[in-house]
Structure formats: C-alpha cells, structure tokens
C-alpha positions, 0 to 999 in steps of 0.5 A: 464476507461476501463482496457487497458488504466488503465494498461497503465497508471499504467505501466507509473507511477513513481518511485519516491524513499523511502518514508515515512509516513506523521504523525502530530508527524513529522509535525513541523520537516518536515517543519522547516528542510524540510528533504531529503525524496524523497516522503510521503505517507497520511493516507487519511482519516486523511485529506478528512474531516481536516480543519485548520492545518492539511490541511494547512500543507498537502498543505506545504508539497504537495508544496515540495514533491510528494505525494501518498495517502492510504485509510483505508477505501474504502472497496471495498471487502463490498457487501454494495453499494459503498460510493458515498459521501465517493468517493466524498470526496476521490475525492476532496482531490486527486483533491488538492493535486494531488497525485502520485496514490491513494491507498486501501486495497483488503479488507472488512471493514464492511457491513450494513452501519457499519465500524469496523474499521479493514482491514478484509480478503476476501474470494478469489473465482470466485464470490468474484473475479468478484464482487471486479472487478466490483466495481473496475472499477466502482471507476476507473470510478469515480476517472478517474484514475487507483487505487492501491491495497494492499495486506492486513495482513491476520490470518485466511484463509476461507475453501470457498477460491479456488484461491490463494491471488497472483492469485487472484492479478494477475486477478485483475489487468488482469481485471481492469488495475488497480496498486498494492502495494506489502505490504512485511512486510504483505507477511511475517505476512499472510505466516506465520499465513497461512502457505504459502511460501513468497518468492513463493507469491513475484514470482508469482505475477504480477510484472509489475502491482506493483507500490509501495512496504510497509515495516513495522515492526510486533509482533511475538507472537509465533503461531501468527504475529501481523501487528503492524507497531510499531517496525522496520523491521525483517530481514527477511522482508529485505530479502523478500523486497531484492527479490521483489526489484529483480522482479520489477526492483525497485518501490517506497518503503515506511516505515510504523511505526503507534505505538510508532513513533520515533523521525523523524531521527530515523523513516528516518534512517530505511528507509534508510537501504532499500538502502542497500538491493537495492544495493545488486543487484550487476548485472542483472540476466539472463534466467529465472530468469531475472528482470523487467526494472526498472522504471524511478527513479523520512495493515494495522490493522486501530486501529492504524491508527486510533490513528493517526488520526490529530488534 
C-alpha cells in the first residue's frame, strides 16, 4: 500500500468513542450484562496463539462491540528481519476479528532473535528514521491495511537522538500514511524523565494522523514515573488528555488499567470521567488556535501485560 492511500484510509477511520481494555478478569461480566462501553481494545498477543475460552470469548464480544487490536510485540524499531510467522499470526487474527485498526509501539523489543519483553526506546535520527519507514511499509504491505503506532513511555534519552519524538511521528506518518495512537499518560511520564515540555509535544504532532488516544495511570517515584497503568488517571494527565481532546477534534479514548484490575465498574467508571473533560470544549476556538474537525462519532512496560496474558 503506498502512503497515499494509507493516509487516506487512516483520515476516514472512525471514532467509535471510549473504549476500554478487554481482560479475562472482566470476561463473565462483559457477557452476562453486556455492559455500555462503546468499543474494547485486545492485547493481541493474548489471543494470535489462544484456543479454547478465550478465542470463543473474543468471538462473543467481537459479535457486540467493535474491536481494535494493540500488539506488544511487532517490534518494528528491531534490526532483526521482520517476523514473517509473527506477521502471519497477526494477520489471521485481524482477519476474524475484523478490527477497527491494528496497533504497536514505535519501539524495539529485542534483537537477535531474542525478546525481552519490554518496549525498549529507539534512538530518533535520520537512519533510524528510514529504516522504521521502510519496514512500516513492508507491514502495511502484508497487512493490506495502514498500522497504528504509539508513542511509547520512555526514561532515558540517547546522546545519538537529533530529531525530536513529535518530529520524528510526524515524518513517519508523511512517509508511510500510516495512523497514530497518542498514548497522553505516556506524554506526561517521558516529559518528565526527559525534560521536555508535554503540552509543546500535543501541539507539534500531526494531528490529523491520530486516530486513538491511551489514558492510564503511572507511579511517581520522585526523579522518576514509572508507566505502571496500575492506578487511576493524575490530573494532570486529564489536563494533557483535555488539550489533545482540542487538537484532534475528538478520536476514540481508551483506558488502559493492567496491574491491580478493579472490578468491571470501577475500571468503567474512570473512563467515564474523560466525558467531562470532552465537554469542556464549550466552543470552537479560532485563528491560530483552532481544532481539527471532529471525526464521525461511531506502552506500555510488557511485564505487565504479560501477567495479563488469558488462559
């Protein structure tokens, strides 16, 4: 798919409203009350490999809601070739459960052959730059579909970086056509361990290109945040969330919670505050500050994921 048609595909997608997290801790609840939740978003590594239960339960829940699938493992920031048999997998499951998009990290997460089990952060310069295009396009390709990237949590920046993370989004997606998933709580984490200002990064990425927008909590541990998505939403990552909420003109918002899960309408109810902060948009803004049209209403460290993984 060349990066025109992807572009275009990815400025068409839906916004199907606030989603949450599909994990087996909610699975008999989901279906014995079939609860208001506009969309779910798959771990999907959890289901490329699950038989039993846990497909037959996807299948129940892909029936009644739309779906969005978000891999951990994709690694497309790897010099490793690409994981054809990986890819294949990935394929197939799009293929049945006929998501909204598919969805990974601008990440590494190991290299010879080895996985590590982490979202591991890139080195952003003009090599690194063409090589994750290229093999973007190469998955586009596969896929027959545009892919989505986040942003990851990052706690360390490299000497070697000359390009700026929104910047280098920004080419990417000039590139590829692919989509983006603005991760807000992962803005505010990788700000503050890096020292750059979060609301700058909101405004300087391509707004137009963000289809799906994370919000989760994190661990402050003083000269550090920890992406734990094990608590609920600070403040100010509501505050963060209320301006990209501005510049896109409104996308699909899902809550990610992975450690210490509450009960299904507690984990519902914080989604819901972000319903609070969408209304404060009281009315358009104007000159250079205006907003996107909104669309037609319709990570994250691995170790936790991986506690989450379904049998």
């Amino acid at each position: 798919m060349n990066s025109a048609t992807c572009s275009e595909i990815v400025k068409s997608m839906p916004n199907p409203g606030l989603g949450l997290g599909l994990r087996s801790k909610h699975f008999n609840y989901i279906l014995e009350h079939l609860p208001q939740v506009d969309w779910f978003e798959i771990i999907s590594e959890n289901f490329m490999d699950s038989g039993g239960r846990p497909r037959h339960v996807l299948r129940q829940v892909a029936e009644r809601y739309p779906i969005a699938m978000h891999g951990v493992s994709l690694s497309i920031g790897s010099t490793d070739p690409l994981d054809r048999e990986y890819l294949r997998r990935l394929k197939a499951l799009a293929a049945e459960v006929k998501p909204l998009w598919v969805s990974d990290h601008l990440c590494w997460t190991g290299v010879n052959g080895l996985n590590t089990h982490d979202l591991l952060p890139m080195v952003l310069n003009e090599e690194s730059l063409k090589h994750v295009c290229s093999r973007i396009n190469q998955v586009q390709d596969y896929m027959e579909r545009p892919l989505v990237f986040e942003n990851p949590s990052t706690y360390l920046s490299f000497q070697q970086s000359s390009i700026a993370e929104y910047d280098f989004l920004r080419y990417m997606t000039e590139e590829t056509g692919c989509g983006l998933l603005l991760d807000v709580n992962n803005v505010y984490v990788s700000a503050f361990n890096n020292d750059f200002d979060a609301e700058h990064y909101i405004i300087s990425l391509p707004h137009d290109h963000i289809v799906q927008m994370h919000l989760a909590g994190h661990k402050n541990c003083g000269d550090y945040i920890i992406d734990t998505h094990d608590d609920k939403v600070l403040h100010d990552v509501w505050r963060l969330f209320h301006l990209a909420w501005q510049r896109t003109g409104g996308v699909a918002t899902m809550l990610e919670w992975d450690n210490h899960i509450p009960e299904f309408e507690d984990y519902h109810a914080e989604l819901l505050k972000a319903r609070r902060y969408m209304a404060e948009i009281a009315a358009p803004e104007t000159g250079a500050q205006a907003t996107t049209t909104a669309r037609e209403v319709i990570s994250t460290p691995v170790n936790f994921l991986v506690n989450e993984i379904i049998s």
